[in-house]
Backbone as CSV, one residue per row, in Angstrom:
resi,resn,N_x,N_y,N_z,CA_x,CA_y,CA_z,C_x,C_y,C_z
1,UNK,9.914,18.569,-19.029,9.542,17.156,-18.945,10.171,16.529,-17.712
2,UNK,9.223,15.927,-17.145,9.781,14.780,-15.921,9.713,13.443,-15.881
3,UNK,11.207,13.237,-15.562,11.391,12.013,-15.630,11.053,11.061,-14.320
4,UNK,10.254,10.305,-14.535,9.950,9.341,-13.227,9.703,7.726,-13.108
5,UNK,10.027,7.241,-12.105,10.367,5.703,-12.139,9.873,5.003,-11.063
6,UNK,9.678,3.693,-11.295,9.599,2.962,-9.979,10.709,1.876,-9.390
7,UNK,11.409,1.641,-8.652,12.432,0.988,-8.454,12.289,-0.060,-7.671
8,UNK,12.466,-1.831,-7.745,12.328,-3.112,-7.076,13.111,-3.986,-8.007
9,UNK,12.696,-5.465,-7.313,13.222,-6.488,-7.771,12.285,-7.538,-7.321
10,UNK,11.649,-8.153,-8.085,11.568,-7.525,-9.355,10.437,-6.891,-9.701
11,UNK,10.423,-6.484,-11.224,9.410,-5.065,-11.023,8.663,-5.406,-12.404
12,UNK,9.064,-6.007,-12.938,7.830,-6.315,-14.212,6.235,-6.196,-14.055
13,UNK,6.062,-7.009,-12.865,4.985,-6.830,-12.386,3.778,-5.928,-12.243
14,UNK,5.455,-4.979,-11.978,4.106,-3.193,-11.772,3.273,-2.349,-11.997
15,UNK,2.529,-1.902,-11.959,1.477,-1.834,-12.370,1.758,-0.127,-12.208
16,UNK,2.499,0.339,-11.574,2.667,2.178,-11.704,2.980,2.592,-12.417
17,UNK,3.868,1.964,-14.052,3.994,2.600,-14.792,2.271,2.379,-15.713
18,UNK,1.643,2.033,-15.661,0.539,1.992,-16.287,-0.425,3.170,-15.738
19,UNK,-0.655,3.299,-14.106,-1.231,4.333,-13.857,-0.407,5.704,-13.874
20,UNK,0.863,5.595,-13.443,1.371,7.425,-14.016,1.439,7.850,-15.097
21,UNK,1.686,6.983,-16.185,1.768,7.502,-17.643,-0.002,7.661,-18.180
22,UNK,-0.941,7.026,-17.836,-2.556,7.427,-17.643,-3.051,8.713,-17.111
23,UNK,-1.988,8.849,-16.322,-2.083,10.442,-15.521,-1.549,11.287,-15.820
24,UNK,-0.309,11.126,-16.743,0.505,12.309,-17.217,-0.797,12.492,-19.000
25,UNK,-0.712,11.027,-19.484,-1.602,11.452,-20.779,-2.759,12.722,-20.011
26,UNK,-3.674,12.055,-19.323,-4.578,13.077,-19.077,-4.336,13.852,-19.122
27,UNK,-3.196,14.383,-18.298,-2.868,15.834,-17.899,-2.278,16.492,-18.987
28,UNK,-2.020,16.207,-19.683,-1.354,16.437,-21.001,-0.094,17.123,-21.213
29,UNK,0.603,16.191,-20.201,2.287,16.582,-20.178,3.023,15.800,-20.735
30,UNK,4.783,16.045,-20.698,5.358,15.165,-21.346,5.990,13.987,-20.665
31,UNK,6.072,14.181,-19.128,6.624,13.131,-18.508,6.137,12.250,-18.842
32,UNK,7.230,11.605,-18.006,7.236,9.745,-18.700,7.432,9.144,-17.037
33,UNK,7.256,7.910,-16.945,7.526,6.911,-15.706,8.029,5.625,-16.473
34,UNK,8.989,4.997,-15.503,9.336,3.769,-16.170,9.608,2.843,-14.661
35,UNK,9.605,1.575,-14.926,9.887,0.192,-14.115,11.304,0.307,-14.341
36,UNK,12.302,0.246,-13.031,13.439,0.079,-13.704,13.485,-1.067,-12.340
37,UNK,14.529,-2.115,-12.926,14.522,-3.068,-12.437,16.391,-3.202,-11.354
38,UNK,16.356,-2.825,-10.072,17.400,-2.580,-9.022,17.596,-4.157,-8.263
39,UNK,18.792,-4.570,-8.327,19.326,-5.576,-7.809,19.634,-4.955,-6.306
40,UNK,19.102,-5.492,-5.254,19.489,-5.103,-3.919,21.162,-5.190,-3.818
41,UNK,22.066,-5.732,-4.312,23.134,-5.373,-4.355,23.516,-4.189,-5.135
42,UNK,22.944,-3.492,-5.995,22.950,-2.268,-6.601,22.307,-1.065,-5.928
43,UNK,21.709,-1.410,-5.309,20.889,-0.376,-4.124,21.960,0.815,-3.738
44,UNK,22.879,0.730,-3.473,23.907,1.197,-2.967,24.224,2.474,-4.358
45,UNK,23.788,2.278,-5.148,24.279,2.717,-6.114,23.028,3.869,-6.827
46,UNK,21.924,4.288,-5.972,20.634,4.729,-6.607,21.095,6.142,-6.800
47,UNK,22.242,6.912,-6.423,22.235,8.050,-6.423,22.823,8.642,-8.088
48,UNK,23.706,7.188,-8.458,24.312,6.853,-10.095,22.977,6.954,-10.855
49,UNK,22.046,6.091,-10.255,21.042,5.878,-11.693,20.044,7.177,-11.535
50,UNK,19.769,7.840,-10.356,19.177,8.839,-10.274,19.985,9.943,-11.580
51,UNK,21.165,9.929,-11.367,21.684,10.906,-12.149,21.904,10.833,-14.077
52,UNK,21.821,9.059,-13.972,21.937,8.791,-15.344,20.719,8.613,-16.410
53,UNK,19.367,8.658,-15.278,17.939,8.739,-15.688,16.988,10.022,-15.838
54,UNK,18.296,10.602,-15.179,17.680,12.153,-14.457,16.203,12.466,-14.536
55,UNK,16.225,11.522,-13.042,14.711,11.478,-12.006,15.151,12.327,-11.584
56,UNK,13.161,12.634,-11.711,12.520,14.245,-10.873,11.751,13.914,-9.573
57,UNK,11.791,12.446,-9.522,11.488,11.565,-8.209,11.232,10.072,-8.558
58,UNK,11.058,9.644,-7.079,10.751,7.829,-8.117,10.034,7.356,-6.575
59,UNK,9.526,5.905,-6.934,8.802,5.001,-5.796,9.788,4.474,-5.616
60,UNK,9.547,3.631,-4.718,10.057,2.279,-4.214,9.485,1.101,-4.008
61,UNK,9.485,0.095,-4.102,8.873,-0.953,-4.013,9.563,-2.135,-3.541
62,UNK,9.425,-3.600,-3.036,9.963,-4.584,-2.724,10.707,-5.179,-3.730
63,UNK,12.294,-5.128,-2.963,12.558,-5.484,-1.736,13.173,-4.303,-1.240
64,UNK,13.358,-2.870,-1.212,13.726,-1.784,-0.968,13.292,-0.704,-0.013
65,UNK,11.669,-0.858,-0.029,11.392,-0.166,1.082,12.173,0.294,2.341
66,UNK,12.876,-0.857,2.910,13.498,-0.419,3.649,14.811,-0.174,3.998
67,UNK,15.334,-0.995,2.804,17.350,-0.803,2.615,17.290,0.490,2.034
68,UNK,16.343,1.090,1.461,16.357,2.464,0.465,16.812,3.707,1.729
69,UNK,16.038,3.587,3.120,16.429,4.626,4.066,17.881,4.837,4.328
70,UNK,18.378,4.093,4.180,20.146,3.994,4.588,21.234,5.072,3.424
71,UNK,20.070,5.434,2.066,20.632,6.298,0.983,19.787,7.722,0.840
72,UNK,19.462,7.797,2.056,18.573,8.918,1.858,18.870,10.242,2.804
73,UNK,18.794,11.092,2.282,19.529,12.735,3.203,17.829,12.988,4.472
74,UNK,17.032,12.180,4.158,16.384,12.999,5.071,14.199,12.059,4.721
75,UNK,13.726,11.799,6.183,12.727,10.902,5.882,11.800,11.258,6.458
76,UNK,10.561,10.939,6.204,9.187,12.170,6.872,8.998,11.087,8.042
77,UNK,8.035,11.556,9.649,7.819,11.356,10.335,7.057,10.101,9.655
78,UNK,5.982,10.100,9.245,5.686,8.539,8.992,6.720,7.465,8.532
79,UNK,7.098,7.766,7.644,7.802,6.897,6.372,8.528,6.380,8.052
80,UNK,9.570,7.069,8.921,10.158,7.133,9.692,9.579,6.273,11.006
81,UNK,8.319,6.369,11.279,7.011,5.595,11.858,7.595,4.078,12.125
82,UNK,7.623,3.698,10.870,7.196,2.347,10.065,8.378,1.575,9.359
83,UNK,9.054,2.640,9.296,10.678,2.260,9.094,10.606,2.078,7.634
84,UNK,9.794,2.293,6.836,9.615,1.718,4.887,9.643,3.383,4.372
85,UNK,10.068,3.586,3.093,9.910,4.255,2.404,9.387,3.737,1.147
86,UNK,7.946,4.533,0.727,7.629,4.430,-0.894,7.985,5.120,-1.970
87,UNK,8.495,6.289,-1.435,7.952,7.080,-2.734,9.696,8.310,-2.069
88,UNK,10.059,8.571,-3.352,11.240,9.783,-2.753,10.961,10.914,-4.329
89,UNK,11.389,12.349,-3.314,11.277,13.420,-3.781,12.727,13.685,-3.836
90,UNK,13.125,14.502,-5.141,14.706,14.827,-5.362,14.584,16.088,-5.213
91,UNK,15.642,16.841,-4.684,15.690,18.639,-4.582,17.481,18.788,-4.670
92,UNK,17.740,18.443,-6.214,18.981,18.592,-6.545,19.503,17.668,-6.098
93,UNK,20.430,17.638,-4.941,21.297,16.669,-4.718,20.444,15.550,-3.729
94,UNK,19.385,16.493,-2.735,18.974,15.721,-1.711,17.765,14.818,-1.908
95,UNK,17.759,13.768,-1.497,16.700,12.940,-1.464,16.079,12.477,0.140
96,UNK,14.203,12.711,-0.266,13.444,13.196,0.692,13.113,11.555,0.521
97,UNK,12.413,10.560,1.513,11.875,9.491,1.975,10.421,9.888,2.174
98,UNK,9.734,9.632,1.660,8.223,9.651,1.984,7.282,7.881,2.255
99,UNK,6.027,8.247,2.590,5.765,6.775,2.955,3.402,7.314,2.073
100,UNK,3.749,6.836,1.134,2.280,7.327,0.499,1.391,5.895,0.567
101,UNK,1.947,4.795,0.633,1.242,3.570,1.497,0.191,3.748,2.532
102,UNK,0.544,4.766,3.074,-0.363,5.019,4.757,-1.522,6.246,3.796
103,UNK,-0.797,7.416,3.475,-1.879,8.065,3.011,-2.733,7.279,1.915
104,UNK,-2.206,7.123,0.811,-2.983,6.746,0.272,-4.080,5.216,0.567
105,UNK,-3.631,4.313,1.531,-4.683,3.328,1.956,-5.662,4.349,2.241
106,UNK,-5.433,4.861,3.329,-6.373,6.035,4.085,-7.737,6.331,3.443
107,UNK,-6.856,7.426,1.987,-7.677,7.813,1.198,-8.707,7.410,0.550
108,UNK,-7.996,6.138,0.330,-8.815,5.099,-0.154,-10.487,4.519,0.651
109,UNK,-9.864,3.787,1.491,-10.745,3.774,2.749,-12.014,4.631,2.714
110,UNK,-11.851,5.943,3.336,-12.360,6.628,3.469,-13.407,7.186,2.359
111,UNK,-12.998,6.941,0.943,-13.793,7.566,0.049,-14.677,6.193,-0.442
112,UNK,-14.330,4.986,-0.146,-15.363,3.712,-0.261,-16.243,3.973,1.005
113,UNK,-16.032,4.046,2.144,-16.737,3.821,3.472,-16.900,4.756,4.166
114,UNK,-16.411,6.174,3.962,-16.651,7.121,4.582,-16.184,7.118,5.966
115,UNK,-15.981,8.664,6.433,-15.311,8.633,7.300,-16.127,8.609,9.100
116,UNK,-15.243,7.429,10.059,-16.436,6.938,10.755,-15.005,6.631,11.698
117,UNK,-15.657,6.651,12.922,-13.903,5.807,14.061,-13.929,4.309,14.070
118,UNK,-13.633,3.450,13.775,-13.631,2.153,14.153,-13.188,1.248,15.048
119,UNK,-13.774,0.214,15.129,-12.514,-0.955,15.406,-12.009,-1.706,14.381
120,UNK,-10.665,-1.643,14.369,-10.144,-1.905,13.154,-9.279,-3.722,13.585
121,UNK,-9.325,-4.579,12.855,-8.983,-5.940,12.935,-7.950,-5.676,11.583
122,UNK,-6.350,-5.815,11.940,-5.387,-6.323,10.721,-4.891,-7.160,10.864
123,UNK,-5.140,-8.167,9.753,-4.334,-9.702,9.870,-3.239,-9.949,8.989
124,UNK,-1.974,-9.950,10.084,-0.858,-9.958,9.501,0.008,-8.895,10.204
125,UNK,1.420,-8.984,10.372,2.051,-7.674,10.711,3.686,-7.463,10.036
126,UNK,2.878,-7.616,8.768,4.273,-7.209,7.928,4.725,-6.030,7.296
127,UNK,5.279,-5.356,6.696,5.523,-4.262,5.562,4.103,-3.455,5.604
128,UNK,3.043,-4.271,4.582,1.891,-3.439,4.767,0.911,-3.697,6.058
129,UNK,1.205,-4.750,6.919,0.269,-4.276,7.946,0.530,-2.889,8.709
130,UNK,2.099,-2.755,8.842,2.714,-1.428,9.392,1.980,-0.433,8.838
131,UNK,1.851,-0.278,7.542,1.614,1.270,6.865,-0.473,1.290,7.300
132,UNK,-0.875,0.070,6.890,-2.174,0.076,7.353,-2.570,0.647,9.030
133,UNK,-1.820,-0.104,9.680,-2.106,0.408,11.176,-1.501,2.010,11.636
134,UNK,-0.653,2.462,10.786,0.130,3.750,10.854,-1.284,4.756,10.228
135,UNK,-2.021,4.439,9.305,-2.833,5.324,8.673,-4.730,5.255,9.952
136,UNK,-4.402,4.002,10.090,-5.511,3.974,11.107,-5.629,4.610,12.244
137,UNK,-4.110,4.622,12.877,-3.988,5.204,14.262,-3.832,6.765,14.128
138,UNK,-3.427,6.982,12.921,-3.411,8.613,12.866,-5.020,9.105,12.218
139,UNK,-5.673,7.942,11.724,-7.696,8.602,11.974,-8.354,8.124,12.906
140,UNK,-7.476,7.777,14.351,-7.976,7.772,15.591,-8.591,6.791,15.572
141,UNK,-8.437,5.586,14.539,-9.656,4.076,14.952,-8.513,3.403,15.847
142,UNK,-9.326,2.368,16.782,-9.064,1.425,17.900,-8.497,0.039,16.677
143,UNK,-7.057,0.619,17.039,-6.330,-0.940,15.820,-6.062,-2.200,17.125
144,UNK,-6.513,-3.596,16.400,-5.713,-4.397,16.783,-5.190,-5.122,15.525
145,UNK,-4.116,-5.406,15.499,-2.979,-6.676,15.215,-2.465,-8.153,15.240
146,UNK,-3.433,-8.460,14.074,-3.233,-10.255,14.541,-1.960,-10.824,13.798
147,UNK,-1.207,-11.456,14.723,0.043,-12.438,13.943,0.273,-13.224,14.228
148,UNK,0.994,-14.518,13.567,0.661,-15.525,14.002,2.106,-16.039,15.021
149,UNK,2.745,-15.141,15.142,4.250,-15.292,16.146,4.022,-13.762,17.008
150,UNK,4.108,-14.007,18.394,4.311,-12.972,19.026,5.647,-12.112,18.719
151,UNK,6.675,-12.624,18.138,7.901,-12.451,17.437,7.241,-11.081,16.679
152,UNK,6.325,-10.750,16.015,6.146,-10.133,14.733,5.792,-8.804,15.329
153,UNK,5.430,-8.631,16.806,5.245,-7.297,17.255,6.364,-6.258,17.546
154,UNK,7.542,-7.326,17.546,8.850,-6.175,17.848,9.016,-5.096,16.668
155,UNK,8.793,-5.985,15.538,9.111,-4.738,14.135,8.426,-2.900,14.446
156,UNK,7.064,-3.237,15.434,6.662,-1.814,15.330,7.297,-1.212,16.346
157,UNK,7.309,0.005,16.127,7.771,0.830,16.975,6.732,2.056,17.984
158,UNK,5.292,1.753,17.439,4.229,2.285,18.124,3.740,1.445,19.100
159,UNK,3.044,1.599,19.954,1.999,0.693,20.671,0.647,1.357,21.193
160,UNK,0.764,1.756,19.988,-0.891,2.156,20.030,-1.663,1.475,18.997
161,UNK,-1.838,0.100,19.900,-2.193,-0.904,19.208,-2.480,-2.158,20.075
162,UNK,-3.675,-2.995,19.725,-3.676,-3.924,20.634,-2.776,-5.552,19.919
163,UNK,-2.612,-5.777,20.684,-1.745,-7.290,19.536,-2.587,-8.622,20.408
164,UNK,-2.577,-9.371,19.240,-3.321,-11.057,19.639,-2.583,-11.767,18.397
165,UNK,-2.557,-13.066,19.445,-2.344,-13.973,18.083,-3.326,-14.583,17.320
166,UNK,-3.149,-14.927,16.165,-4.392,-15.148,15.451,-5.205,-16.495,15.644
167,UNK,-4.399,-17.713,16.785,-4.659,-18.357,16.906,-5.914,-18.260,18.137
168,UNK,-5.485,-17.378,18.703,-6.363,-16.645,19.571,-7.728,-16.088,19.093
169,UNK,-8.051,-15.732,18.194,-9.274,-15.343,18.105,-10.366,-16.209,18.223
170,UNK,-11.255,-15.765,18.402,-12.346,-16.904,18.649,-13.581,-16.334,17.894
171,UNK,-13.763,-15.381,17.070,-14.699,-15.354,16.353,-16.043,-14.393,17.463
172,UNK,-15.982,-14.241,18.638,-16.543,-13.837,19.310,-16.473,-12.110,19.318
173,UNK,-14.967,-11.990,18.832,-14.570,-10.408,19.135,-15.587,-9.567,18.180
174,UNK,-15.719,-8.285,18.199,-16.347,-7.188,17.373,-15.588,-6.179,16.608
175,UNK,-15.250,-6.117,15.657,-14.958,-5.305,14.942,-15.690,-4.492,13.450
176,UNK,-15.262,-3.423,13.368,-16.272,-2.567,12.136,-15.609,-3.149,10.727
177,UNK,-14.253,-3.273,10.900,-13.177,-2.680,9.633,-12.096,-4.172,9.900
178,UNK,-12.190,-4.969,8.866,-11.419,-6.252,8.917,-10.191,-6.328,7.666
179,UNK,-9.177,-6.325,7.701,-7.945,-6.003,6.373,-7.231,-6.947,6.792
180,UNK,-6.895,-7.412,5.416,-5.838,-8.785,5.157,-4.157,-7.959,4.902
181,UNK,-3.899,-8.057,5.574,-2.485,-7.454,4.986,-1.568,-8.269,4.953
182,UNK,-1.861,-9.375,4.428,-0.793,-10.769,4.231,-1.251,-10.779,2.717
183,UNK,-0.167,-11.931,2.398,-0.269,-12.256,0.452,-1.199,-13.692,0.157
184,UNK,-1.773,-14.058,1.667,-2.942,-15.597,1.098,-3.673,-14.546,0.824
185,UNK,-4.404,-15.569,-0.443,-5.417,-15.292,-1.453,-4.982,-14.830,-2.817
186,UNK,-3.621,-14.646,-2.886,-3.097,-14.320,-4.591,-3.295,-15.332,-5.267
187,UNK,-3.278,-16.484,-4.380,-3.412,-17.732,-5.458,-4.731,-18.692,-5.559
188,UNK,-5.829,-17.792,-4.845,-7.181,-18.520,-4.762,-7.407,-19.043,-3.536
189,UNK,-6.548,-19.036,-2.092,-6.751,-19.508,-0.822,-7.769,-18.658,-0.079
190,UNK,-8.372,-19.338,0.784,-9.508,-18.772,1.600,-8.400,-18.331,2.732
191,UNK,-8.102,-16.826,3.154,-7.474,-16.521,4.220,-8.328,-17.244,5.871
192,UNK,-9.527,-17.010,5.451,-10.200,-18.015,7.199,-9.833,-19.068,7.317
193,UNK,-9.589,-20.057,6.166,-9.633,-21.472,6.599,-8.454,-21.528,6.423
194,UNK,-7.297,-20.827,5.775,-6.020,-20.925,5.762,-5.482,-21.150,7.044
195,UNK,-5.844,-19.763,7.580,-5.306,-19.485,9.088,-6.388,-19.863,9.935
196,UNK,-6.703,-20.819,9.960,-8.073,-21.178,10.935,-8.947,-19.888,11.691
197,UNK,-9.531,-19.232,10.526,-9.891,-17.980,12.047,-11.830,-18.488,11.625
198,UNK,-12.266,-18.493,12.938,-13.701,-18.796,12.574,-14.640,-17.327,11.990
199,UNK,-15.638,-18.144,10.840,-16.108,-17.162,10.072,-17.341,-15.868,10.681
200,UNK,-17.460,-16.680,12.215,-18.044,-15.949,13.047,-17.767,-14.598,13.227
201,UNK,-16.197,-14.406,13.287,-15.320,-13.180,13.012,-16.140,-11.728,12.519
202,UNK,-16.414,-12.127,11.295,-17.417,-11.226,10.435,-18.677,-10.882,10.547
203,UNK,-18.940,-9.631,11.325,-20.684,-9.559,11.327,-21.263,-9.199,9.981
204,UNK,-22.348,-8.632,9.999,-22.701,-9.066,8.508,-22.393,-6.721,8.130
205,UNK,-22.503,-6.528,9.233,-22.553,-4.800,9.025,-20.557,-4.308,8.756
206,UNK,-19.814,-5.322,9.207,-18.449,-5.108,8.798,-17.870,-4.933,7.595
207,UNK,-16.658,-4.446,7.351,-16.416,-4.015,5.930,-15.111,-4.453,6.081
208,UNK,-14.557,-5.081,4.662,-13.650,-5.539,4.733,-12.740,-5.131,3.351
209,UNK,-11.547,-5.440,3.789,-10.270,-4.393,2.840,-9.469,-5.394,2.575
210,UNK,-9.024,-6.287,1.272,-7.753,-6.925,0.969,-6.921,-6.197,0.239
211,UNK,-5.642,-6.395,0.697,-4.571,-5.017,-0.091,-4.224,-6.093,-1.412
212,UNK,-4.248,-7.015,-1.851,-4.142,-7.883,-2.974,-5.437,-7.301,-3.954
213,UNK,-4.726,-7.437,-5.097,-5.557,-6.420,-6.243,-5.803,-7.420,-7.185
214,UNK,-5.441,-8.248,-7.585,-4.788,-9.035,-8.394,-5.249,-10.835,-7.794
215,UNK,-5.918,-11.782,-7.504,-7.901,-11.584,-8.343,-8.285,-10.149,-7.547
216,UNK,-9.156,-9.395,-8.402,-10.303,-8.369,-8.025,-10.765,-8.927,-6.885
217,UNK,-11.300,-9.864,-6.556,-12.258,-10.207,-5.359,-11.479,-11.289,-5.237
218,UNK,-11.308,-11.564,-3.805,-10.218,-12.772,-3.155,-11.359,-13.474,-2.280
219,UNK,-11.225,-14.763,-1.874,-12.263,-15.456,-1.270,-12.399,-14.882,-0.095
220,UNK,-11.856,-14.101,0.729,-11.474,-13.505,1.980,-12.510,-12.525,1.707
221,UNK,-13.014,-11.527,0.622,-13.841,-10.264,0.207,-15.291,-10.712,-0.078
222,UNK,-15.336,-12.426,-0.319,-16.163,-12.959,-0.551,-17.525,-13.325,0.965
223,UNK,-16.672,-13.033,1.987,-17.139,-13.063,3.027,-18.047,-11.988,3.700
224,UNK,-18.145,-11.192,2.622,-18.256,-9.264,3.295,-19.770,-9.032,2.088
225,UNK,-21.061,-8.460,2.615,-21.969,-7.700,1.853,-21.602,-7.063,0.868
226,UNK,-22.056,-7.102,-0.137,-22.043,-6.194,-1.360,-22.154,-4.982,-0.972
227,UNK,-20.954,-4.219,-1.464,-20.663,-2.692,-1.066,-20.146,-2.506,0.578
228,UNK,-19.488,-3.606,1.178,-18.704,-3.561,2.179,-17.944,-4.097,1.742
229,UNK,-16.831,-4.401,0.676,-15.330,-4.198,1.086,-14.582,-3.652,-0.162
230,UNK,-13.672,-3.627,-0.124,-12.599,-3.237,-0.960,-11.299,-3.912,-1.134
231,UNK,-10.911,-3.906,-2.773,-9.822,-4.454,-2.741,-8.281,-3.282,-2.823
232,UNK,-7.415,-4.112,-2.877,-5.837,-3.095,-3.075,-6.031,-1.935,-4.155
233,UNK,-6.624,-2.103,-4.983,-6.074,-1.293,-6.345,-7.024,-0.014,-6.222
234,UNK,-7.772,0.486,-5.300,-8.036,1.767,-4.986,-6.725,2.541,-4.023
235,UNK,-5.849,1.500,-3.587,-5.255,2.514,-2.392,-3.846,2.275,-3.130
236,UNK,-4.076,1.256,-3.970,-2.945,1.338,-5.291,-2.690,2.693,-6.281
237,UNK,-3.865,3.418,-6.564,-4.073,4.388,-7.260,-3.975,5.452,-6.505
238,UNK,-4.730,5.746,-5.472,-4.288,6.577,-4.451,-2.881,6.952,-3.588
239,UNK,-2.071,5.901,-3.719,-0.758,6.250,-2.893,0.427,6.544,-4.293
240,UNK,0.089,6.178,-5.622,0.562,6.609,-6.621,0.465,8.314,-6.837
241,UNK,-1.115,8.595,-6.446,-1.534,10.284,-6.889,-0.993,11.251,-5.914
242,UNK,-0.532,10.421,-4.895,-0.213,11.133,-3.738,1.792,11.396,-3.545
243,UNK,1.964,10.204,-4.183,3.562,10.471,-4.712,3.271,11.322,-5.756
244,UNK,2.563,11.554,-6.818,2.757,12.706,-7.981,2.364,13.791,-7.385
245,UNK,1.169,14.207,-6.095,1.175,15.220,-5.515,2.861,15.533,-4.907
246,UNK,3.373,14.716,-4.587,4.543,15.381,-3.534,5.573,15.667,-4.535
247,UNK,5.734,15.520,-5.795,6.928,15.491,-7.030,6.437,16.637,-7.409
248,UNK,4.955,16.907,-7.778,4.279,18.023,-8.592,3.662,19.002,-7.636
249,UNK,2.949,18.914,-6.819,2.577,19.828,-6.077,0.754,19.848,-6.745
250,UNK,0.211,18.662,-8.139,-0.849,18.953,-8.521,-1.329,17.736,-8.034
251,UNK,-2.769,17.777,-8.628,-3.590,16.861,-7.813,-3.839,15.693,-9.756
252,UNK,-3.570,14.921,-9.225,-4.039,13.527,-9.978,-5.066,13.600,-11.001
253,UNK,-5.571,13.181,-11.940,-6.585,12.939,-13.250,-6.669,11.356,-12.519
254,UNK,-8.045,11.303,-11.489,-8.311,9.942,-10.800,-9.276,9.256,-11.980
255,UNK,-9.714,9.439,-12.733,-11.093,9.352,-13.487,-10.408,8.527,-14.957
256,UNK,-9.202,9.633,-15.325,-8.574,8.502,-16.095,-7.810,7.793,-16.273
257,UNK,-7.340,7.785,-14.618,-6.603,6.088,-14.328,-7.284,4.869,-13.998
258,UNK,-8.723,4.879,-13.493,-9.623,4.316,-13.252,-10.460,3.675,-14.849
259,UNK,-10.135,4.714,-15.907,-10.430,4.534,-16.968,-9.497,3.402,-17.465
260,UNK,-8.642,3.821,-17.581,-7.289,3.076,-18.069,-6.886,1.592,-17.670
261,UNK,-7.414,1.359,-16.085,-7.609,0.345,-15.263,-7.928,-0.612,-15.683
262,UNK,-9.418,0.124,-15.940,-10.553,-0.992,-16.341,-10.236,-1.721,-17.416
263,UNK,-9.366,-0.550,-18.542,-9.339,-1.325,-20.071,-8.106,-2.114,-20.078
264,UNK,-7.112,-2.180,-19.108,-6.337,-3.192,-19.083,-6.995,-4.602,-18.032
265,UNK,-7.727,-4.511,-17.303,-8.151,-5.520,-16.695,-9.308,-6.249,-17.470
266,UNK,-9.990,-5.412,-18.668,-10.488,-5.923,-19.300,-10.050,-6.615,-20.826
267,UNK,-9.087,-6.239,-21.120,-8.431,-6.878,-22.030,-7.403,-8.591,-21.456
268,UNK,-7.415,-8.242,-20.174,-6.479,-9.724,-19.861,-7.083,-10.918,-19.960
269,UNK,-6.142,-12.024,-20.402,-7.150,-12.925,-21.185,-7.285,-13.924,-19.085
């Protein structure tokens, strides 16, 4: 049996213990996953609860992503990229840093829209705009980077990337592939008129990606043809199957977490 967890502050929220324990039922093992809830002043201390939970690996989540690298024996070239870690693998004493944010958006992506080079438009350049533009530039699409402080380009450490400010756009530019990687729209805000970007922006053949899962459709997705865009909770499920690939070495039961999904999103009042 394996024991596995997700670690933030706070973490009630989460939604991974709902899809790994969906995936272990399928699979018909005994592991378990749990939310455990880490005070960034306790951070310091993950190698104690690793041992007193005895994890066979665990995620990471906010606010940790990136104080988590400072406790870690060793971090993969992406995770390393982008400076965040999601997801860590244990091998006895040592703990591995992985970054399944980038793959799994990817995956995601790709199995809604198929695989094609783009021009890719990300608005925002925070935590997840990093892992978004890290997964783009390694499937060779033409990224640019909108933020609204030229300040916000130092965080990357690539520049294979074009940067504008968002005040700058004019609705004139062309792009295939448009992603919100900011948090307007959790609460019902129109990301265009938020950030003044004109709706011209959007041709009607573009496809568009909000990493917010949570409404299903955000007014921002509302802008995009039926069957051009996507929300978070495909690349939510995907960067989960892809941390249980790197713990297990097996491939995911996608069919009945998607199952499982539905019947909790359909039960919420």
């Amino acid at each position: 049996m394996g024991n596995y967890a997700v670690i933030g502050y706070p973490i009630s929220h989460s939604l991974s213990p709902l899809i790994h324990n969906a995936n272990f039922e399928a699979k018909g093992t005994d592991d378990n996953y749990a939310a455990l809830s880490v005070h960034p002043d306790h951070l310091q201390h993950i190698r104690d609860l690793v041992a007193s939970k005895e994890l066979s690996g665990f995620n990471v989540t906010i606010p940790h992503k990136e104080a988590i690298i400072s406790y870690l024996d060793e971090v993969d070239t992406d995770a390393k990229k982008i400076g965040a870690v999601n997801t860590v693998s244990i091998d006895g004493d040592r703990l591995t840093g992985h970054n399944t944010d980038i793959t799994g958006y990817m995956n995601a992506f790709l199995e809604v829209f198929g695989q094609a080079k783009r021009r890719v438009l990300i608005i925002g350049a925070g935590g997840a705009a990093k892992a978004v533009h890290r997964a783009h530039a390694n499937n060779g699409d033409d990224v640019t980077i909108a933020a609204r402080r030229i300040e916000s380009f130092k965080r990357f450490t690539d520049d294979d990337f074009k940067a504008m400010l968002i005040s700058d756009i004019t609705g004139t530019e062309e792009f295939d592939a448009i992603v919100n990687a900011t948090p307007v729209g959790m609460k019902g805000e129109d990301l265009l008129k938020e950030m003044d970007i004109p709706e011209s922006l959007i041709s009607g053949s573009a496809v568009g990606v909000d990493l917010i899962y949570q409404p299903q459709k955000t007014k921002f997705l509302e802008y995009f043809a039926d069957g051009h865009h996507m929300n978070g909770m495909p690349m939510l499920i995907h960067q989960a199957m892809d941390a249980y690939g790197i713990w297990t070495g097996e491939e995911g039961d996608y069919g009945a977490i998607n199952k499982k999904y539905e019947e909790y999103i359909g039960g919420k009042s």
